[in-house]
HTML snippet that shows the backbone in 3Dmol.js (N, CA, C, O; Angstrom):
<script src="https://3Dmol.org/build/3Dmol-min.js"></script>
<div id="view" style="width:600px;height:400px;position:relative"></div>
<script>
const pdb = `
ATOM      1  N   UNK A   1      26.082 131.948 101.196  1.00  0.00           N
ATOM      2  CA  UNK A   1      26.784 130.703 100.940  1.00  0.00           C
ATOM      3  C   UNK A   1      27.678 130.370 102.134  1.00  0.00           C
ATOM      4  O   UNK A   1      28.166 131.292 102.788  1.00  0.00           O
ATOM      5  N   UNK A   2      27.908 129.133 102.439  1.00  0.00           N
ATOM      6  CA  UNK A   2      28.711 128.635 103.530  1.00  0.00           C
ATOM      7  C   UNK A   2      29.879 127.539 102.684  1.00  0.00           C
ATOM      8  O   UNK A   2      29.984 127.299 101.481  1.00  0.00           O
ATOM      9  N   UNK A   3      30.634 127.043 103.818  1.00  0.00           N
ATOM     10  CA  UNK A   3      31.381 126.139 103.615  1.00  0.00           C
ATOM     11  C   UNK A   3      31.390 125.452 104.812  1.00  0.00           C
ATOM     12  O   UNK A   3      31.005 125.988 105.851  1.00  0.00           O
ATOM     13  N   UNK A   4      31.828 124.224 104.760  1.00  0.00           N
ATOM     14  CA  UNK A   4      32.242 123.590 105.961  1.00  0.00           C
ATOM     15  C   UNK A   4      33.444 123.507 105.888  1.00  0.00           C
ATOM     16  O   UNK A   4      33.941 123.399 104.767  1.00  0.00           O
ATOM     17  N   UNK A   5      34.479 123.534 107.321  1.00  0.00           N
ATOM     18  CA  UNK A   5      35.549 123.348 107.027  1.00  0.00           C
ATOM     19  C   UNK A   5      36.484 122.342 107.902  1.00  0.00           C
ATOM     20  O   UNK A   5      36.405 122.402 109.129  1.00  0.00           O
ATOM     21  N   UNK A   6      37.486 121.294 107.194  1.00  0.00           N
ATOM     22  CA  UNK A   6      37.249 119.983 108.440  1.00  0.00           C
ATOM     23  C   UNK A   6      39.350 119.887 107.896  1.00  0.00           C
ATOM     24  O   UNK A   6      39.989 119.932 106.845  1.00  0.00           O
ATOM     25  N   UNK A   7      39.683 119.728 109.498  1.00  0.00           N
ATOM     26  CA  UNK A   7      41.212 119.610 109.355  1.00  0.00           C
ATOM     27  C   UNK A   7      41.467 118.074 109.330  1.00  0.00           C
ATOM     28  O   UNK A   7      40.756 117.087 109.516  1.00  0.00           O
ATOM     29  N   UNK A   8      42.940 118.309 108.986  1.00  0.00           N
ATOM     30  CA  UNK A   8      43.130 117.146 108.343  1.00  0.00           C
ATOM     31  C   UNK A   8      43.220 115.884 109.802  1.00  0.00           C
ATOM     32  O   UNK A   8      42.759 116.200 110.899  1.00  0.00           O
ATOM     33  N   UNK A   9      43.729 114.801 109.613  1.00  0.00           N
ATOM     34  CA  UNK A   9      44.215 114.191 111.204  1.00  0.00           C
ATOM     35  C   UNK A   9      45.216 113.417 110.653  1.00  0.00           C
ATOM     36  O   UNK A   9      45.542 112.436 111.321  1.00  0.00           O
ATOM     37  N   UNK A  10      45.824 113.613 109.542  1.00  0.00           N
ATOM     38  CA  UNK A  10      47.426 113.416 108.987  1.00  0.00           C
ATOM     39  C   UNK A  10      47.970 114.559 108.935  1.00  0.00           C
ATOM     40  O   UNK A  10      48.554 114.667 110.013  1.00  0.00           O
ATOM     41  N   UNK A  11      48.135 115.484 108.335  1.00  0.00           N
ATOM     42  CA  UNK A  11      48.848 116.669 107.822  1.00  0.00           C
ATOM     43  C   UNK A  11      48.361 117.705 108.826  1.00  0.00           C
ATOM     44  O   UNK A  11      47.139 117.852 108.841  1.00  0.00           O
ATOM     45  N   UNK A  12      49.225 118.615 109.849  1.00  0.00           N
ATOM     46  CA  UNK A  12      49.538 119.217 110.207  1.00  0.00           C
ATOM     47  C   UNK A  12      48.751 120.648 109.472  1.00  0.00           C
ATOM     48  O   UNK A  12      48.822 120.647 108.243  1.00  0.00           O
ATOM     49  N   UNK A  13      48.320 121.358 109.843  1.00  0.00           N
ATOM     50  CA  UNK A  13      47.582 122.864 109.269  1.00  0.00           C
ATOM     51  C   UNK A  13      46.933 122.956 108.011  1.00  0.00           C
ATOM     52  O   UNK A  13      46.664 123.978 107.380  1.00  0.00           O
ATOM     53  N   UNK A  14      46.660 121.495 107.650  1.00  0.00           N
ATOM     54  CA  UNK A  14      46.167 121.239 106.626  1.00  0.00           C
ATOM     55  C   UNK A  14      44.631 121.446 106.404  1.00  0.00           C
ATOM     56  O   UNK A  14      44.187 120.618 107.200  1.00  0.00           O
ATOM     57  N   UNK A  15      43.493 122.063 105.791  1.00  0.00           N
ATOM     58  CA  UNK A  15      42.235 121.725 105.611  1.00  0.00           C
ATOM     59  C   UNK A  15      41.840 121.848 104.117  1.00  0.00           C
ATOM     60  O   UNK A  15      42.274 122.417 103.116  1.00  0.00           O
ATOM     61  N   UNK A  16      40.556 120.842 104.534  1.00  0.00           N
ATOM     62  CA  UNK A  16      39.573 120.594 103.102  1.00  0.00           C
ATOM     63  C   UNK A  16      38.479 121.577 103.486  1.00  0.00           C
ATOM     64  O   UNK A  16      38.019 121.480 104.624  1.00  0.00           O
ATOM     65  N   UNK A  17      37.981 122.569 102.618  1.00  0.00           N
ATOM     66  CA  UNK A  17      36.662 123.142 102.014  1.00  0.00           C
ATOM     67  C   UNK A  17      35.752 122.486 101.578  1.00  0.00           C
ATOM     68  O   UNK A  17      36.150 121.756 100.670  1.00  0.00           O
ATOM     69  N   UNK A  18      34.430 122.362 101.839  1.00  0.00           N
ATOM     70  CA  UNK A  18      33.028 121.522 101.007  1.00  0.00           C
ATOM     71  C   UNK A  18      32.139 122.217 101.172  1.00  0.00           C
ATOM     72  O   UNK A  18      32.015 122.825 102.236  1.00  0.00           O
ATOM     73  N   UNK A  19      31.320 122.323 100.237  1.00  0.00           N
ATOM     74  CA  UNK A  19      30.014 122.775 100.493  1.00  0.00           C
ATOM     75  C   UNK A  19      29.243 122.692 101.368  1.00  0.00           C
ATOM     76  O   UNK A  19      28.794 123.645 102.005  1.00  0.00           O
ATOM     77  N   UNK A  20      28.938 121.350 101.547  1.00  0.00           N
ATOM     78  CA  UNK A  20      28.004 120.468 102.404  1.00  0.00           C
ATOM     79  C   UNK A  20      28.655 119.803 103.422  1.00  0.00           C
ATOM     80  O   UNK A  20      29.762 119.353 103.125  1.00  0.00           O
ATOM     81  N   UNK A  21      28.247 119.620 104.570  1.00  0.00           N
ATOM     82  CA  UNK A  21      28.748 118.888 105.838  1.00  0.00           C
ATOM     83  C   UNK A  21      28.461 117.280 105.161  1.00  0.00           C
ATOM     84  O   UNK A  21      27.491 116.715 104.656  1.00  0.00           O
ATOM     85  N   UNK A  22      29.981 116.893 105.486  1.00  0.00           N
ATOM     86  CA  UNK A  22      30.363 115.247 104.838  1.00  0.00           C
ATOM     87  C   UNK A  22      30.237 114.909 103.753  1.00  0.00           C
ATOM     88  O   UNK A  22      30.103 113.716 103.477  1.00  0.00           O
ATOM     89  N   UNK A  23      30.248 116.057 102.654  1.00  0.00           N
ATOM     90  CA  UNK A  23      29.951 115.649 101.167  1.00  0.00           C
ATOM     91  C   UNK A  23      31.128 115.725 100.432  1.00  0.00           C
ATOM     92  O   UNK A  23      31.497 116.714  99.798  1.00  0.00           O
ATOM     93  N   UNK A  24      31.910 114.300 100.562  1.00  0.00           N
ATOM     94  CA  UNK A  24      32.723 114.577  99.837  1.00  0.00           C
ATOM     95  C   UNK A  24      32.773 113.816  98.588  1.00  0.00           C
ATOM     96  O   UNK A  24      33.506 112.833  98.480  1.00  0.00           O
ATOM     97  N   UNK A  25      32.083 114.197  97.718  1.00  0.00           N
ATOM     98  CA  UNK A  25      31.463 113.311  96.678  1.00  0.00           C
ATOM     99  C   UNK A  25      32.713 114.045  95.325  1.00  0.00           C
ATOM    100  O   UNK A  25      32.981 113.627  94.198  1.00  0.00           O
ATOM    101  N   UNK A  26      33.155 115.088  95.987  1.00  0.00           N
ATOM    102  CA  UNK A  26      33.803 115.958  94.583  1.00  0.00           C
ATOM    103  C   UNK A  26      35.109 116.176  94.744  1.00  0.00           C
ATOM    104  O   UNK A  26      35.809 116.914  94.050  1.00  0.00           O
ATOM    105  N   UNK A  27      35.480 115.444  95.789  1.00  0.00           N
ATOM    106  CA  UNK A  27      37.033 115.406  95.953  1.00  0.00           C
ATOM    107  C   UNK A  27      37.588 114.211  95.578  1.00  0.00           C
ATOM    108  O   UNK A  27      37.160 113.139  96.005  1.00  0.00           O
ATOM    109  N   UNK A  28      38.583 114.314  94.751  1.00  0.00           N
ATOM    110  CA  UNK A  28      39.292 113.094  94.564  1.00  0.00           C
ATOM    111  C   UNK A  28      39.588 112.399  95.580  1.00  0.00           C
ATOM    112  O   UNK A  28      39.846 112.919  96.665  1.00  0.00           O
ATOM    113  N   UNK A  29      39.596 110.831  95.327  1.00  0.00           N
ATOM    114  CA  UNK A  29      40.066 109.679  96.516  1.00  0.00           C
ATOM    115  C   UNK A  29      41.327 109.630  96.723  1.00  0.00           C
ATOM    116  O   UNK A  29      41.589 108.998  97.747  1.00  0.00           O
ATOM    117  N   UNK A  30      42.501 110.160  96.005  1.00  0.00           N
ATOM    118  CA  UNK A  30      42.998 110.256  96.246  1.00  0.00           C
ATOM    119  C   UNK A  30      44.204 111.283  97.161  1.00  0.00           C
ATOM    120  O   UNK A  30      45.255 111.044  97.755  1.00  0.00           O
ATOM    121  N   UNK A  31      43.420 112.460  96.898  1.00  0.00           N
ATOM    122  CA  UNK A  31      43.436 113.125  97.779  1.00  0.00           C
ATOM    123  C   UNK A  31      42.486 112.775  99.235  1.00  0.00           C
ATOM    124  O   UNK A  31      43.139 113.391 100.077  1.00  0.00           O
ATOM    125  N   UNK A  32      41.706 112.346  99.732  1.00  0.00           N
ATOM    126  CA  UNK A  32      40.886 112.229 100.752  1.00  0.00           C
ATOM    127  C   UNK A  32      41.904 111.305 101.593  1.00  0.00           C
ATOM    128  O   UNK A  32      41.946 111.358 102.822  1.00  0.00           O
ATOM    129  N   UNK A  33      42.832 110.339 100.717  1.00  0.00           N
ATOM    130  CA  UNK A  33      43.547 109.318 101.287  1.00  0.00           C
ATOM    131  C   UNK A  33      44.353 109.785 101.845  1.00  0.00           C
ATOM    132  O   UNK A  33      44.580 109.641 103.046  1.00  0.00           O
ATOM    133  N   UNK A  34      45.257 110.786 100.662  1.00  0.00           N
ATOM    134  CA  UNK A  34      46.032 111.497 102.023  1.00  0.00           C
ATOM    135  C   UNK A  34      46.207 112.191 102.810  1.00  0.00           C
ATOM    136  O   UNK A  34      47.097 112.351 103.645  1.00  0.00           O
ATOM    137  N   UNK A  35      44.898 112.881 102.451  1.00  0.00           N
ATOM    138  CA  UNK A  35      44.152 113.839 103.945  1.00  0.00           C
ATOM    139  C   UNK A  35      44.202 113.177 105.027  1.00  0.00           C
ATOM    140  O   UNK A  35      44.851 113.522 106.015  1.00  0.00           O
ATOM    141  N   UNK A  36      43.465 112.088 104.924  1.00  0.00           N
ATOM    142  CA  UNK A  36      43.616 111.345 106.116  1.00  0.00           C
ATOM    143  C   UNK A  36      41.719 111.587 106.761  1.00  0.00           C
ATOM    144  O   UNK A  36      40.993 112.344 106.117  1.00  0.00           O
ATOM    145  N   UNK A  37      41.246 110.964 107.838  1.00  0.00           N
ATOM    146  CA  UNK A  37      40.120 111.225 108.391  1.00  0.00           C
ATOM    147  C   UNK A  37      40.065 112.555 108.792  1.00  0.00           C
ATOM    148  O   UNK A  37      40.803 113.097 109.615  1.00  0.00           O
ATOM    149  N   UNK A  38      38.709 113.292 107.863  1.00  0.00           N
ATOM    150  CA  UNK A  38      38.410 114.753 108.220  1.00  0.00           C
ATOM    151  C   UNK A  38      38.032 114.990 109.145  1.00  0.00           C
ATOM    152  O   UNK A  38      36.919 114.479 109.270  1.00  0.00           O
ATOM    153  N   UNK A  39      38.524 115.899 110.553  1.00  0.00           N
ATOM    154  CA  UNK A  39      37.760 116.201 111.593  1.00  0.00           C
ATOM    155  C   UNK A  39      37.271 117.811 111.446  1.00  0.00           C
ATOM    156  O   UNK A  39      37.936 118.819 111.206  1.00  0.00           O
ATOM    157  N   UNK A  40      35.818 117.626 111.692  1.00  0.00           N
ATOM    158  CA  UNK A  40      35.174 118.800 111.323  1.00  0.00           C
ATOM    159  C   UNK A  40      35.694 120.085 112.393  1.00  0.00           C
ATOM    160  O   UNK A  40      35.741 119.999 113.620  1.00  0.00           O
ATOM    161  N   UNK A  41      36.012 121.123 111.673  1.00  0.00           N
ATOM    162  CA  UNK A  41      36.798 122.526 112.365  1.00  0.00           C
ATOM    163  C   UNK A  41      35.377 123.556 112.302  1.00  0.00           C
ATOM    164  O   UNK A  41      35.103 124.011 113.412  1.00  0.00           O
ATOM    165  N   UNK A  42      34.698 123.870 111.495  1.00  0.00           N
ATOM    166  CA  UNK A  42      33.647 124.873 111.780  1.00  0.00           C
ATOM    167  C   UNK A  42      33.266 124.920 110.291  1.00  0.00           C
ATOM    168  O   UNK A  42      33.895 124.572 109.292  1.00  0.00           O
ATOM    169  N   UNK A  43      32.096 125.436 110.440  1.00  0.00           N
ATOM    170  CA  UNK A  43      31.031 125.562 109.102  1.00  0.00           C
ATOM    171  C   UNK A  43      31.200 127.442 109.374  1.00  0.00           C
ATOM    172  O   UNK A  43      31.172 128.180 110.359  1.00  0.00           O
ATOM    173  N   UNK A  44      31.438 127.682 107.395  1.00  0.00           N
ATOM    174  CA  UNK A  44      31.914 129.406 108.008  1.00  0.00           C
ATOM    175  C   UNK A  44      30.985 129.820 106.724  1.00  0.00           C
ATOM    176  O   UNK A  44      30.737 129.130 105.734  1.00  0.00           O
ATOM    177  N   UNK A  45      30.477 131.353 107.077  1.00  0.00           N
ATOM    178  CA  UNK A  45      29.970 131.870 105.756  1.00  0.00           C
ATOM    179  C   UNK A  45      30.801 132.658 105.110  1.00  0.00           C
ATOM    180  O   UNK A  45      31.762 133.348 105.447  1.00  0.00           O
ATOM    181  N   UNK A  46      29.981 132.318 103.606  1.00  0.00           N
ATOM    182  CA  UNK A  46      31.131 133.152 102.664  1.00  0.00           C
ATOM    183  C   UNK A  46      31.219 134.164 102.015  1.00  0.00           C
ATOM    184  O   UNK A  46      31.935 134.571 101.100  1.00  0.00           O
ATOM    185  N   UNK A  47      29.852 134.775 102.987  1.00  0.00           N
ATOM    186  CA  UNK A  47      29.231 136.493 103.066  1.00  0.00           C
ATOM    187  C   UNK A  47      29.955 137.708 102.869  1.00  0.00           C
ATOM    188  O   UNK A  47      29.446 138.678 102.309  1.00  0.00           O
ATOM    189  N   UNK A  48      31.730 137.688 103.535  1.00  0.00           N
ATOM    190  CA  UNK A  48      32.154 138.215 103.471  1.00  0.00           C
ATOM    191  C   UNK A  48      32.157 139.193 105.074  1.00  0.00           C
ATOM    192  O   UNK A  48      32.923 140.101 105.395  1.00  0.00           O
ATOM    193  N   UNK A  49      31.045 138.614 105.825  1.00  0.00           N
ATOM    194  CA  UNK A  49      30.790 138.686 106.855  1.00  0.00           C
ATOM    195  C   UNK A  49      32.081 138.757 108.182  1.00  0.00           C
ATOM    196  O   UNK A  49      32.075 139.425 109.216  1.00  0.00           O
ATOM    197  N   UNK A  50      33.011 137.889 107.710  1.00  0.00           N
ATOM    198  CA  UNK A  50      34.219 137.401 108.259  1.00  0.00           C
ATOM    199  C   UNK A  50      35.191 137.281 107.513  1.00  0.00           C
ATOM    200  O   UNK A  50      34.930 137.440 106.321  1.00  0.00           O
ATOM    201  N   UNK A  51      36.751 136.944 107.900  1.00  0.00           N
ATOM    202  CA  UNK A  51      37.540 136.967 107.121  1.00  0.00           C
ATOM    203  C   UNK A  51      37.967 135.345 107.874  1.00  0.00           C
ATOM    204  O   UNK A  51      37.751 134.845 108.979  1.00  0.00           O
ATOM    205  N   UNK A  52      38.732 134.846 106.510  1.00  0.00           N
ATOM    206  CA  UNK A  52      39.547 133.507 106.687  1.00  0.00           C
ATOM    207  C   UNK A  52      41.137 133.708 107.033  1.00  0.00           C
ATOM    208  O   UNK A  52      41.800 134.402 106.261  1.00  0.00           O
ATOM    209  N   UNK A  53      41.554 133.311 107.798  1.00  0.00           N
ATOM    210  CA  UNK A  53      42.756 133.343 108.680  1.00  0.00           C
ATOM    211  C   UNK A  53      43.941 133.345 107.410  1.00  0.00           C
ATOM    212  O   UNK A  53      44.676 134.322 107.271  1.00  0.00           O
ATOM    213  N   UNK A  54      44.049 132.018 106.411  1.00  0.00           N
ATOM    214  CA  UNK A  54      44.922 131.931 105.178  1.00  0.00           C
ATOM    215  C   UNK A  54      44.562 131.708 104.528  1.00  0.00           C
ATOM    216  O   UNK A  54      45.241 130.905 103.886  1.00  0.00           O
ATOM    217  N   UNK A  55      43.488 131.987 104.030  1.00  0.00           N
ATOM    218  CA  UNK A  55      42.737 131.773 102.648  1.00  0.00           C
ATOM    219  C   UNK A  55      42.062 133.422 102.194  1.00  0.00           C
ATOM    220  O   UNK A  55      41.931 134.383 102.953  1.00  0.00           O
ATOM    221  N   UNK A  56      41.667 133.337 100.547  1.00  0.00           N
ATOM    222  CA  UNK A  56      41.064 134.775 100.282  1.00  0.00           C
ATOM    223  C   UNK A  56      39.765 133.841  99.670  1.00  0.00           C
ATOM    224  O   UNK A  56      39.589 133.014  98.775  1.00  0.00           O
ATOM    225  N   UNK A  57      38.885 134.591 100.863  1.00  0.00           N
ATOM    226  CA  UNK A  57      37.355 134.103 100.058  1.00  0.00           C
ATOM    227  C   UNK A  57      36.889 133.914  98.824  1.00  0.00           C
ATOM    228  O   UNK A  57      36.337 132.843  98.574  1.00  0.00           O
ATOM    229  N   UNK A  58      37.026 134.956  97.774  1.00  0.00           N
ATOM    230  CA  UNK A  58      36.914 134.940  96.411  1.00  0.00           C
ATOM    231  C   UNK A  58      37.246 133.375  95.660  1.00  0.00           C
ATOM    232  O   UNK A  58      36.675 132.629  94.864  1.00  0.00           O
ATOM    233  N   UNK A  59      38.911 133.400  96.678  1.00  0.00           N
ATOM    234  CA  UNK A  59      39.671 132.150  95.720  1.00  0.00           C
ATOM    235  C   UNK A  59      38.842 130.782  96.551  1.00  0.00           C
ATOM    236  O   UNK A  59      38.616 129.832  95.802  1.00  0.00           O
ATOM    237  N   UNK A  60      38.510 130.662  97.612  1.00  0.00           N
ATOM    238  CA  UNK A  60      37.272 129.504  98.018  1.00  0.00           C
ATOM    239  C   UNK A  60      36.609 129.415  97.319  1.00  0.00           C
ATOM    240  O   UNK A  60      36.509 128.395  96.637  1.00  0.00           O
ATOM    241  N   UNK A  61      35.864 130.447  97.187  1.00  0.00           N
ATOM    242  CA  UNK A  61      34.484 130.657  96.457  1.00  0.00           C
ATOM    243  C   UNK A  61      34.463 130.136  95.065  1.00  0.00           C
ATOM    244  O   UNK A  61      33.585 129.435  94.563  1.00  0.00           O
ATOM    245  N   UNK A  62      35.329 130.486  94.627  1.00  0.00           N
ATOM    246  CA  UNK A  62      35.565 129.939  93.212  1.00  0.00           C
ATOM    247  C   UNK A  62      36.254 128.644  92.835  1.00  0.00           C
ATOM    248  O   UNK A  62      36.554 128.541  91.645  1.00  0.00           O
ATOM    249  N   UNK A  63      36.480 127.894  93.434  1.00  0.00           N
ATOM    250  CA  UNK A  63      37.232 126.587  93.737  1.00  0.00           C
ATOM    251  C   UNK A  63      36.229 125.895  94.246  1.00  0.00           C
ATOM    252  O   UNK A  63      36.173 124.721  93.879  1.00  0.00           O
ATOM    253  N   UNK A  64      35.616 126.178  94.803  1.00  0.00           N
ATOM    254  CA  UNK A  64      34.201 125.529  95.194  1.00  0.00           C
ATOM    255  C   UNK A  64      33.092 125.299  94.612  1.00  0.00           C
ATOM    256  O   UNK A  64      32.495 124.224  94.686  1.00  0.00           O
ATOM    257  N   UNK A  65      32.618 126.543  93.818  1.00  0.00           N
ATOM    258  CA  UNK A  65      31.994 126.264  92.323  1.00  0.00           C
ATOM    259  C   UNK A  65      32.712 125.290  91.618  1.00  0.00           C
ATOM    260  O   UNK A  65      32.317 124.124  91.641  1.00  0.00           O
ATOM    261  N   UNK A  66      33.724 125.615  90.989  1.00  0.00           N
ATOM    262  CA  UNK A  66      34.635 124.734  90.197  1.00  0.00           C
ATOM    263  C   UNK A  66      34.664 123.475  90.037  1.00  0.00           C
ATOM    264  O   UNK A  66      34.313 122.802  89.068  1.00  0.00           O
ATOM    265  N   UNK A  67      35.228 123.081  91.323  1.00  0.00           N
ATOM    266  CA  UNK A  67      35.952 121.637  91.968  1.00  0.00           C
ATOM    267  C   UNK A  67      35.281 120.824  92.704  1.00  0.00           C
ATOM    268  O   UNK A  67      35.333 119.594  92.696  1.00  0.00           O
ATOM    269  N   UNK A  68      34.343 121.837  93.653  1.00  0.00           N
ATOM    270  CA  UNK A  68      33.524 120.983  94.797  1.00  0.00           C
ATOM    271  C   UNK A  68      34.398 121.126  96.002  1.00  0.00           C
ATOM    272  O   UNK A  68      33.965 120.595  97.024  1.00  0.00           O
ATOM    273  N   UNK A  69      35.720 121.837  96.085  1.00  0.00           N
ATOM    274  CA  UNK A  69      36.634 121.403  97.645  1.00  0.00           C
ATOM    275  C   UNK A  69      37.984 122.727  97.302  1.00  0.00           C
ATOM    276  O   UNK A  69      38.686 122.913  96.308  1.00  0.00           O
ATOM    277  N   UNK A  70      37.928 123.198  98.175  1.00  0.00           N
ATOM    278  CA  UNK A  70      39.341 123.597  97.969  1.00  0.00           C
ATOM    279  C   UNK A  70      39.876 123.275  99.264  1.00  0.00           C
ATOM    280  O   UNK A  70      39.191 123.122 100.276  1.00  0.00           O
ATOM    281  N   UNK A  71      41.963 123.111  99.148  1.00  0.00           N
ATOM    282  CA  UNK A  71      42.295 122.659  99.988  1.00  0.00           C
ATOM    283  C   UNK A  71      43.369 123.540 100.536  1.00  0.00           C
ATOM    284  O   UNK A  71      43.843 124.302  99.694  1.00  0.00           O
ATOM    285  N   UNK A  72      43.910 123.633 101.834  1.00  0.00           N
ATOM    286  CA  UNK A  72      44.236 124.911 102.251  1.00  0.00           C
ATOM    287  C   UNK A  72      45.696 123.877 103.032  1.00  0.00           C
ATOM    288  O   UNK A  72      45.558 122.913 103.785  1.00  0.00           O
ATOM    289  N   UNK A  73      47.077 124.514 102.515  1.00  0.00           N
ATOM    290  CA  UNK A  73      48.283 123.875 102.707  1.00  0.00           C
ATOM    291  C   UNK A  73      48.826 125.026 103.742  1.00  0.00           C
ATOM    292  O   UNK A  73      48.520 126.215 103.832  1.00  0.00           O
ATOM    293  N   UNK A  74      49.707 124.257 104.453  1.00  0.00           N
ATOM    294  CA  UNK A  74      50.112 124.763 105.531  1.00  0.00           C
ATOM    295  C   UNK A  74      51.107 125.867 105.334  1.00  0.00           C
ATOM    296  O   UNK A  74      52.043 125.288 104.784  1.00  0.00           O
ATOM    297  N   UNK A  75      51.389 126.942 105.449  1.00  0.00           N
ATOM    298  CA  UNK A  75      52.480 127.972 105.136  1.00  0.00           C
ATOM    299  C   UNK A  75      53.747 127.608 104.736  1.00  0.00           C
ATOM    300  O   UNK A  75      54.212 127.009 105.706  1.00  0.00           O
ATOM    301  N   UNK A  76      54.761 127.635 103.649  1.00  0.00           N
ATOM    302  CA  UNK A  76      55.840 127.206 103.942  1.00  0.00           C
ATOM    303  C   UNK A  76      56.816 127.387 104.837  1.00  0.00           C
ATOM    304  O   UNK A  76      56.755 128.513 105.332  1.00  0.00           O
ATOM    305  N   UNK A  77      58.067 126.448 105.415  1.00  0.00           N
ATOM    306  CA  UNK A  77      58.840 127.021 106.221  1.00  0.00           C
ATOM    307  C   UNK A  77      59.415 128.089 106.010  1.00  0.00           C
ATOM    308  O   UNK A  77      59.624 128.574 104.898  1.00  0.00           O
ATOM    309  N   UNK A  78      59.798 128.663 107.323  1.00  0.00           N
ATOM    310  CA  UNK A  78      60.956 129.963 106.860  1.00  0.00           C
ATOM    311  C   UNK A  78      62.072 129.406 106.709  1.00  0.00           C
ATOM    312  O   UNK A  78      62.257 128.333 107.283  1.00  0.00           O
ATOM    313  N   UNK A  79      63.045 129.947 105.949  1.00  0.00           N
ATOM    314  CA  UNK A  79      64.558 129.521 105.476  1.00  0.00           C
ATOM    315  C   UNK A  79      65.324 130.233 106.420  1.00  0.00           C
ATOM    316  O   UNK A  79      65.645 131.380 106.112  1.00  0.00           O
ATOM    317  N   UNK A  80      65.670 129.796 107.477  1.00  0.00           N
ATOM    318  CA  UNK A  80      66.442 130.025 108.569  1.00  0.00           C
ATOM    319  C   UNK A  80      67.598 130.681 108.193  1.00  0.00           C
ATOM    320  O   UNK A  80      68.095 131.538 108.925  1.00  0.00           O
ATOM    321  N   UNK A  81      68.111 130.349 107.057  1.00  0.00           N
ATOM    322  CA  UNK A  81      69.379 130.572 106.090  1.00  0.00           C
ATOM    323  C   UNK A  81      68.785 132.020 105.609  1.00  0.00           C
ATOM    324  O   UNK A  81      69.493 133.026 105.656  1.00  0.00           O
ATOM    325  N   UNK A  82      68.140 132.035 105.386  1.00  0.00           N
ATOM    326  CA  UNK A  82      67.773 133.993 104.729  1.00  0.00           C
ATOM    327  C   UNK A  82      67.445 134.912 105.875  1.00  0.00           C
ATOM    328  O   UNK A  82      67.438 136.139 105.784  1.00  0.00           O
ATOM    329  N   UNK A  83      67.176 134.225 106.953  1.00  0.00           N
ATOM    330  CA  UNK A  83      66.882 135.294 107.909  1.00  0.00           C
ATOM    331  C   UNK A  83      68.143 135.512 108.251  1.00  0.00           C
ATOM    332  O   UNK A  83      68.625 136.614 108.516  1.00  0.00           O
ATOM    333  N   UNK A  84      68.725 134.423 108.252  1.00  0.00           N
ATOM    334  CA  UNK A  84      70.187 134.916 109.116  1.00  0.00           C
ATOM    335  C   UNK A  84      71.020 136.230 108.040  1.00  0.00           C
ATOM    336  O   UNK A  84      71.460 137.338 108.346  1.00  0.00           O
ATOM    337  N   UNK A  85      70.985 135.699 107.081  1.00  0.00           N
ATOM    338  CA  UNK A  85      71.789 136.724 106.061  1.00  0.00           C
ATOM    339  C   UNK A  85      70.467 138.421 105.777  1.00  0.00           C
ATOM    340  O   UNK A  85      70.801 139.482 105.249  1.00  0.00           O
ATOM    341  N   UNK A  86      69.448 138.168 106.186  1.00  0.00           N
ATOM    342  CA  UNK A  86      68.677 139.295 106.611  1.00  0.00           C
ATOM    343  C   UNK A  86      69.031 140.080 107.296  1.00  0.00           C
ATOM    344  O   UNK A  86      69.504 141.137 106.878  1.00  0.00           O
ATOM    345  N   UNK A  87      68.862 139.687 108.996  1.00  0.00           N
ATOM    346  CA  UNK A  87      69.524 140.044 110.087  1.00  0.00           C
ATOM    347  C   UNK A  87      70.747 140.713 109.840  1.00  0.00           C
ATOM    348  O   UNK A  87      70.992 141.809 110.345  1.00  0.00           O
ATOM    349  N   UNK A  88      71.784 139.913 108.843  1.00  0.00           N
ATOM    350  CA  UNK A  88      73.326 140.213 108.871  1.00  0.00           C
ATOM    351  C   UNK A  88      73.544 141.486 108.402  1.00  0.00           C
ATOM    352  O   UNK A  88      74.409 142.242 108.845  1.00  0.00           O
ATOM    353  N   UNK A  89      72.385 141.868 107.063  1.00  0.00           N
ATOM    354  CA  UNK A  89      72.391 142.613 105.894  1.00  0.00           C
ATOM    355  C   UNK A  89      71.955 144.051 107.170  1.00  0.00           C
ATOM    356  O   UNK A  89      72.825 144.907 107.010  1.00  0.00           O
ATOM    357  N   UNK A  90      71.451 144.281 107.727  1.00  0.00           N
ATOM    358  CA  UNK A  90      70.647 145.057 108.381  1.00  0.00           C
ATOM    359  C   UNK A  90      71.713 145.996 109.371  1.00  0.00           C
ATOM    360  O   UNK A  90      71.791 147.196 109.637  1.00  0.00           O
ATOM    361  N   UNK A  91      72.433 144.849 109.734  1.00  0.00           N
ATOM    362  CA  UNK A  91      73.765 145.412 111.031  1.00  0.00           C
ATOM    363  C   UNK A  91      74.849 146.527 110.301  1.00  0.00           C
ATOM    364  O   UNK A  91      75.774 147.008 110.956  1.00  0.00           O
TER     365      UNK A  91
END
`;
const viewer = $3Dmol.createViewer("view");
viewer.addModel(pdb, "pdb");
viewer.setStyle({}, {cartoon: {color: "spectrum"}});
viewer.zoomTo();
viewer.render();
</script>
């Protein structure tokens, strides 16, 4: 099994999952809207062959059956405010 996988060209570290190259027949429009125009990033298999950078294959895999798309959000920020009191805690 493969996926294609296409970043966003609004949102910053953002990507959509599909089955099929340009099939986005199973994603909501409203989400696609605020994706913004998909630019295609690489078609990957889901063999297990490789690993995904921030995603766990299983949870693709199964979101993809499911849904038709899974969508992959950018890490949250770090709280600058906890590192500092991290750091502090440590000294």
């Amino acid at each position: 099994m493969f996926c294609v996988i296409y970043r966003s060209s609004k949102r910053d570290q953002t990507y959509l999952y599909v089955e099929k190259k340009d099939d986005f027949s199973r994603v909501p429009e409203e989400l696609l809207n605020s994706f913004g125009r998909p630019v295609l990033a690489m078609i990957f298999p889901l063999d297990g062959s490789k690993r995904l950078a921030n995603a766990d294959i299983s949870v693709v895999k199964k979101a993809l059956e499911e849904q038709g798309y899974y969508l992959q959000l950018p890490p949250p920020p770090e709280s600058l405010l906890k590192m500092h009191i991290e750091q502090h805690k440590q000294k």
